[in-house]
PyMOL commands that place a pseudoatom at each C-alpha (Angstrom):
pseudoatom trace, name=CA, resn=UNK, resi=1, chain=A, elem=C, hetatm=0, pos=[61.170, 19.920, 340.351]
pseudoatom trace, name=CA, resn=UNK, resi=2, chain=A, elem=C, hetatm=0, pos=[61.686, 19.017, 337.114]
pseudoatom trace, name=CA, resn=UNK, resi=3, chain=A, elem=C, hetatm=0, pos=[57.902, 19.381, 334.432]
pseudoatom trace, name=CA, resn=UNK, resi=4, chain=A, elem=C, hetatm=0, pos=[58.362, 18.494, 331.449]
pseudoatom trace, name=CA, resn=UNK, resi=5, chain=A, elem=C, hetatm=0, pos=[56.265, 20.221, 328.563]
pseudoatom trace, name=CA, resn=UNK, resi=6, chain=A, elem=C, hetatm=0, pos=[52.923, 19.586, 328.182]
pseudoatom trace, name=CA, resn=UNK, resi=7, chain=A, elem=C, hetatm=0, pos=[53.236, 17.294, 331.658]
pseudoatom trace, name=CA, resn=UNK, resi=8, chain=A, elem=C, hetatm=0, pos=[50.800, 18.797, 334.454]
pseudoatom trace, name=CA, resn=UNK, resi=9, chain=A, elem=C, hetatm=0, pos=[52.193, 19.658, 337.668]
pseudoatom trace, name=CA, resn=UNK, resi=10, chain=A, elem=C, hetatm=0, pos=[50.392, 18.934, 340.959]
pseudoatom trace, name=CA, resn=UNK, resi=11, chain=A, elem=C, hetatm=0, pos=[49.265, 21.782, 342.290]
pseudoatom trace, name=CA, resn=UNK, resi=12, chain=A, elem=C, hetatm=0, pos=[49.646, 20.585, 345.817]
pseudoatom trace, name=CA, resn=UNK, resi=13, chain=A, elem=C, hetatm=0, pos=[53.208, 19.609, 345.172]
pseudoatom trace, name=CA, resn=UNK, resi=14, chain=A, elem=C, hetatm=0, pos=[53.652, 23.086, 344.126]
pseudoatom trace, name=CA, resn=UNK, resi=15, chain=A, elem=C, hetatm=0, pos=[52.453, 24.658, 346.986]
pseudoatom trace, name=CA, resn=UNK, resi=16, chain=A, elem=C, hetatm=0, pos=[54.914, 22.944, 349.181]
pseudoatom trace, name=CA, resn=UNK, resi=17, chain=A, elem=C, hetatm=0, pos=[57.510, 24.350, 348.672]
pseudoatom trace, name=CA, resn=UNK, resi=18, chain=A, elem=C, hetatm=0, pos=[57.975, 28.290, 350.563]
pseudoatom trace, name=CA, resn=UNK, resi=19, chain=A, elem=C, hetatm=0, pos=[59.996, 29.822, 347.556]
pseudoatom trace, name=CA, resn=UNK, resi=20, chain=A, elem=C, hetatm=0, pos=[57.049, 29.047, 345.016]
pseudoatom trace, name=CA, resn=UNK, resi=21, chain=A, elem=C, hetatm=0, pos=[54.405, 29.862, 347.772]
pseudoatom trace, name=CA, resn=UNK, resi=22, chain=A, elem=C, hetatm=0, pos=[55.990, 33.232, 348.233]
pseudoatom trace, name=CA, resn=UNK, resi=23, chain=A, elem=C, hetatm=0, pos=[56.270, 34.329, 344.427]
pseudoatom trace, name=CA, resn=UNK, resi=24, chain=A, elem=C, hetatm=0, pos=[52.170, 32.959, 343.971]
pseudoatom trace, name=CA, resn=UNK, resi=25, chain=A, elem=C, hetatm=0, pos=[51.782, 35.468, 347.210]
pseudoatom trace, name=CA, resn=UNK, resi=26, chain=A, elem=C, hetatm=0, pos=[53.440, 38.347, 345.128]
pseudoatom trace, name=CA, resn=UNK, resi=27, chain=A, elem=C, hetatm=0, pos=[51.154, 37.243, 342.033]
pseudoatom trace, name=CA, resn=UNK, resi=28, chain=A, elem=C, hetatm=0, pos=[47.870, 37.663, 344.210]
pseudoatom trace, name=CA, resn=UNK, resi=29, chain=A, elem=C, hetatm=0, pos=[48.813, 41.018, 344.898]
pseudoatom trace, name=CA, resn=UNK, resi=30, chain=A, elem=C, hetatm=0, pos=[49.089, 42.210, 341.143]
pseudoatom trace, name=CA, resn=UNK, resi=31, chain=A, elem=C, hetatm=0, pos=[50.938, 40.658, 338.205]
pseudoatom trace, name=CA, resn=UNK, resi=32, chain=A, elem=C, hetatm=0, pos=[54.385, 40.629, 337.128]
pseudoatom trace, name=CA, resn=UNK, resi=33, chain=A, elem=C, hetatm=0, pos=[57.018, 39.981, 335.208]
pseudoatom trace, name=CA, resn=UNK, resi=34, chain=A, elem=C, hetatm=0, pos=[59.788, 37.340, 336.118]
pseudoatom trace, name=CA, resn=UNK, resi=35, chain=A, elem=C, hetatm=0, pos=[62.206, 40.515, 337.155]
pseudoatom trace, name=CA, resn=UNK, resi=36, chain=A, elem=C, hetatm=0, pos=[59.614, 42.104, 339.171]
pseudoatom trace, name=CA, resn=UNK, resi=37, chain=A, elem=C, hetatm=0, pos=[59.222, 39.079, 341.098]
pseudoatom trace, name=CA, resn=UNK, resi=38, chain=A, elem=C, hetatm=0, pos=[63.348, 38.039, 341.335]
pseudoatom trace, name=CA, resn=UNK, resi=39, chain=A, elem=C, hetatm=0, pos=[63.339, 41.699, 342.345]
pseudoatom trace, name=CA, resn=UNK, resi=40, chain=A, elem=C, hetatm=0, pos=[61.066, 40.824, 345.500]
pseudoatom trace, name=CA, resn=UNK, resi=41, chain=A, elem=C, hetatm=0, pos=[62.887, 37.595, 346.340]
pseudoatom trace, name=CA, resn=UNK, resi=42, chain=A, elem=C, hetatm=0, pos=[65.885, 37.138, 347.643]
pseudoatom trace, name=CA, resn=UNK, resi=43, chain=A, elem=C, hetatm=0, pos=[66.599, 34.254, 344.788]
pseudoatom trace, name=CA, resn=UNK, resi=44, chain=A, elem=C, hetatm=0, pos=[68.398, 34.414, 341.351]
pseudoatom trace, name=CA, resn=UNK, resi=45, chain=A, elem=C, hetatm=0, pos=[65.856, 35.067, 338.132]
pseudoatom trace, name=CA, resn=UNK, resi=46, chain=A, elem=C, hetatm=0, pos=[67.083, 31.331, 336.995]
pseudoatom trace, name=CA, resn=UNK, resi=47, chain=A, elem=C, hetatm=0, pos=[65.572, 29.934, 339.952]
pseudoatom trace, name=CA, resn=UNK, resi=48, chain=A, elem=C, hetatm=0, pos=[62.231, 32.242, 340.084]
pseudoatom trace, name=CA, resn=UNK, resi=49, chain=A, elem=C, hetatm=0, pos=[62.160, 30.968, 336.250]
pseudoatom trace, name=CA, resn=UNK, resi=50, chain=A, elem=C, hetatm=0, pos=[62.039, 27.345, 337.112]
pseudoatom trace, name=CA, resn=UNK, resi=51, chain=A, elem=C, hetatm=0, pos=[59.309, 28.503, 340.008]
pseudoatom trace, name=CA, resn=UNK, resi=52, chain=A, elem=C, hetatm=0, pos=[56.924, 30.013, 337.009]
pseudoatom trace, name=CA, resn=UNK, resi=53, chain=A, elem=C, hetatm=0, pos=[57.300, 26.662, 334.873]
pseudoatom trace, name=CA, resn=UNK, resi=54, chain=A, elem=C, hetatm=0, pos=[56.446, 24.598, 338.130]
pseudoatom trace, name=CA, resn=UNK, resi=55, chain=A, elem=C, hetatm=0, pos=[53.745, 26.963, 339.172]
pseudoatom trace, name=CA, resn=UNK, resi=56, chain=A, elem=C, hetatm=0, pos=[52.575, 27.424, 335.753]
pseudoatom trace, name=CA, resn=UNK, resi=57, chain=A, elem=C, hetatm=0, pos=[52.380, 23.766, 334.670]
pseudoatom trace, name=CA, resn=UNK, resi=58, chain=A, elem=C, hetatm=0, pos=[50.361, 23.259, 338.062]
pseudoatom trace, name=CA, resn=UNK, resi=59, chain=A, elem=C, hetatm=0, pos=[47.822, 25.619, 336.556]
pseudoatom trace, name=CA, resn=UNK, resi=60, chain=A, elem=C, hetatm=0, pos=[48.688, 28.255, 339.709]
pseudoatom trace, name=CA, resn=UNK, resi=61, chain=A, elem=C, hetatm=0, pos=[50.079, 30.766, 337.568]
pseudoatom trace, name=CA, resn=UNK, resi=62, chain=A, elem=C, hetatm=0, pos=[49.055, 32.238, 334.103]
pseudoatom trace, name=CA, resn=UNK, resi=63, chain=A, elem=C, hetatm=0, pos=[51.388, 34.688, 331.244]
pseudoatom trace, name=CA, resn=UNK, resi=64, chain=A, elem=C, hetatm=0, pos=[50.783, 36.758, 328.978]
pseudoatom trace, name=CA, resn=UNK, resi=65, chain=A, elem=C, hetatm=0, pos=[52.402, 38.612, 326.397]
pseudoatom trace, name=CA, resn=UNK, resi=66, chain=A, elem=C, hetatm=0, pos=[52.108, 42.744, 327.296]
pseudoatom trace, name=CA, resn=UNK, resi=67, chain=A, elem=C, hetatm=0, pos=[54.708, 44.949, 325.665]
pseudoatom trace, name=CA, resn=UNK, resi=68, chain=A, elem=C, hetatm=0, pos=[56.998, 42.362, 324.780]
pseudoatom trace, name=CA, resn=UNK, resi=69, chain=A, elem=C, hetatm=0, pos=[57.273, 41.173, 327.941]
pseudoatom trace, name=CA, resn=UNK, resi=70, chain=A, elem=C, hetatm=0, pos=[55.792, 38.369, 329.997]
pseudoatom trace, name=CA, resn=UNK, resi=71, chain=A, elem=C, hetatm=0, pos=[53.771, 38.989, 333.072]
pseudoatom trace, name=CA, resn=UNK, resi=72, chain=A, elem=C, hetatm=0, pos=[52.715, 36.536, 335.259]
pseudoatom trace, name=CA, resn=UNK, resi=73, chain=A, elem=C, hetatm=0, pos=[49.789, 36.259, 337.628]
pseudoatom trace, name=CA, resn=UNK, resi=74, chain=A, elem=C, hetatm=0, pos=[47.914, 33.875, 339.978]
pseudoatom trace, name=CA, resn=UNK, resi=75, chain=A, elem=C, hetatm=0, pos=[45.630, 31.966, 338.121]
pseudoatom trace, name=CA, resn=UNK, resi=76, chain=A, elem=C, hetatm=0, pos=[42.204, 31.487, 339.999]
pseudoatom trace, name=CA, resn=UNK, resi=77, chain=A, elem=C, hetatm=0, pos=[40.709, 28.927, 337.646]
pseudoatom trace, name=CA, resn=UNK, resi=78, chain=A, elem=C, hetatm=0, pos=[44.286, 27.143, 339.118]
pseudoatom trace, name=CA, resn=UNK, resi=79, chain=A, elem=C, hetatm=0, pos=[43.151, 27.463, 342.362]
pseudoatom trace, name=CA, resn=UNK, resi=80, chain=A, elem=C, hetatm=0, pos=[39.648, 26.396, 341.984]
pseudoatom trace, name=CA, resn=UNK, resi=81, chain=A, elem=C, hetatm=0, pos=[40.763, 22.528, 342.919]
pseudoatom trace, name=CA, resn=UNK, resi=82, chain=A, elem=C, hetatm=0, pos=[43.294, 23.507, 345.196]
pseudoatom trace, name=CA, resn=UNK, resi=83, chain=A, elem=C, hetatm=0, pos=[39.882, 25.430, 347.583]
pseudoatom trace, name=CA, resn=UNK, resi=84, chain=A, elem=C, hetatm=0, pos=[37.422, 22.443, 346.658]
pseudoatom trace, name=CA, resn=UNK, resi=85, chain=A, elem=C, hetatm=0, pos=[39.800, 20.133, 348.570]
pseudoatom trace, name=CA, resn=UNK, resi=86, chain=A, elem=C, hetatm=0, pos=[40.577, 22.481, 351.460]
pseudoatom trace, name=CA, resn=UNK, resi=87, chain=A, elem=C, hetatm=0, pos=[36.963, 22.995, 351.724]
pseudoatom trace, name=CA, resn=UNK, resi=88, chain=A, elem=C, hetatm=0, pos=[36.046, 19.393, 351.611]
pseudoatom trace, name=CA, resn=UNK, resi=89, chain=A, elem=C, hetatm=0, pos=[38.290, 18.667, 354.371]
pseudoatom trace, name=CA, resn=UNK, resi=90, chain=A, elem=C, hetatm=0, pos=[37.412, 22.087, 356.651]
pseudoatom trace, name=CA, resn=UNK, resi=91, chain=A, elem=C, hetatm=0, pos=[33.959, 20.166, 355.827]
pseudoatom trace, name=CA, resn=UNK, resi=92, chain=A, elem=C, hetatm=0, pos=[34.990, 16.800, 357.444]
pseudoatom trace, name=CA, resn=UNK, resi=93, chain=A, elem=C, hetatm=0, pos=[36.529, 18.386, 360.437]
pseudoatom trace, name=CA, resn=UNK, resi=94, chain=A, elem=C, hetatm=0, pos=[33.087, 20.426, 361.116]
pseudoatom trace, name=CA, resn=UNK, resi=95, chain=A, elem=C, hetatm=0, pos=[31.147, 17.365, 360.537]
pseudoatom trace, name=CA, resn=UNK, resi=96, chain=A, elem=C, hetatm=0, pos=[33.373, 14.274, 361.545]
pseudoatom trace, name=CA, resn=UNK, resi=97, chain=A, elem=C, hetatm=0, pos=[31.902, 12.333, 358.408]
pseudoatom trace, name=CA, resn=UNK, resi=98, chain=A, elem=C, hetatm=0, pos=[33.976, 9.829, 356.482]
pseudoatom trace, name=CA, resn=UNK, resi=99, chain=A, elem=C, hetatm=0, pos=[34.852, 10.129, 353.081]
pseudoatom trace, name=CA, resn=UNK, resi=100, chain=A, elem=C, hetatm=0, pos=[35.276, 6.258, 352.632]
pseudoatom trace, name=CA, resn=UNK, resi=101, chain=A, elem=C, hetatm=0, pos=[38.558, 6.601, 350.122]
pseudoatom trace, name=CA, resn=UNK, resi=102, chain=A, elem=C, hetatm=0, pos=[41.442, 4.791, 351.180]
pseudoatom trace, name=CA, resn=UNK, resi=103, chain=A, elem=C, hetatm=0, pos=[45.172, 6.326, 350.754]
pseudoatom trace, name=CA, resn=UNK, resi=104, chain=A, elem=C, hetatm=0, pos=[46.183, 3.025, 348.878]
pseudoatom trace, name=CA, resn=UNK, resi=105, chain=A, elem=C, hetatm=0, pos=[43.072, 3.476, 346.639]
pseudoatom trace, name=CA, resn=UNK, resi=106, chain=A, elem=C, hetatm=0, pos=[44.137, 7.457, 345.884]
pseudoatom trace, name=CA, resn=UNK, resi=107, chain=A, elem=C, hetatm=0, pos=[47.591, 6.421, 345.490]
pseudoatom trace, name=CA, resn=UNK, resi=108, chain=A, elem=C, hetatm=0, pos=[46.680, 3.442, 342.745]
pseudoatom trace, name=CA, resn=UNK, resi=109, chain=A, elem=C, hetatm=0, pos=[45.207, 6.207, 340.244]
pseudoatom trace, name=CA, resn=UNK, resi=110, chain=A, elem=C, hetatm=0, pos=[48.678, 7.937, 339.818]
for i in range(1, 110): cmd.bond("trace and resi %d" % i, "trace and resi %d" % (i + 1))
show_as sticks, trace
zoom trace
């Protein structure tokens, strides 16, 4: 789990794992700060932290600055990719079309 700065995360790698699914659940509900969300989960604030950065660098999660603290909260433009895909493939199930790319073809751009 480890994103460097300035590195983009996947967002799909993100969303596999339950702990960081479960604190972007909280953030859909209304924003908060790192305690609020440790608060909720039955992890240490160290580990929610590392969550944020993931989820963050992803482009799932936004913060900003209010009061001198930092709240965090699901960021939609974030998710925006994350639906098109879903939606594309809910598509191809309806429709049984073929999309024509090949997983050794996706896997060559990364």
């Amino acid at each position: 789990m480890q994103v460097r700065e300035g590195e983009g995360a996947d967002p799909f790698e993100a969303l596999g794992s339950p702990r960081r699914r479960a604190i972007l659940e909280l953030l859909a509900t209304s924003p908060r700060s790192l305690w609020q969300v440790a608060d909720e989960l039955p992890i240490s604030r160290q580990a929610v932290a590392r969550h944020l950065r993931f989820l963050e660098a992803a482009g799932l999660v936004t913060d900003e600055l209010m009061e001198a603290r930092r709240v965090y909260r699901t960021s939609e433009l974030g998710l925006a990719p994350v639906r098109a895909y879903l939606d594309l493939v809910a598509d191809l199930l309806r429709t049984g079309r073929t999309v024509g790319i090949s997983l050794v073809s996706a896997d060559a751009e990364h």
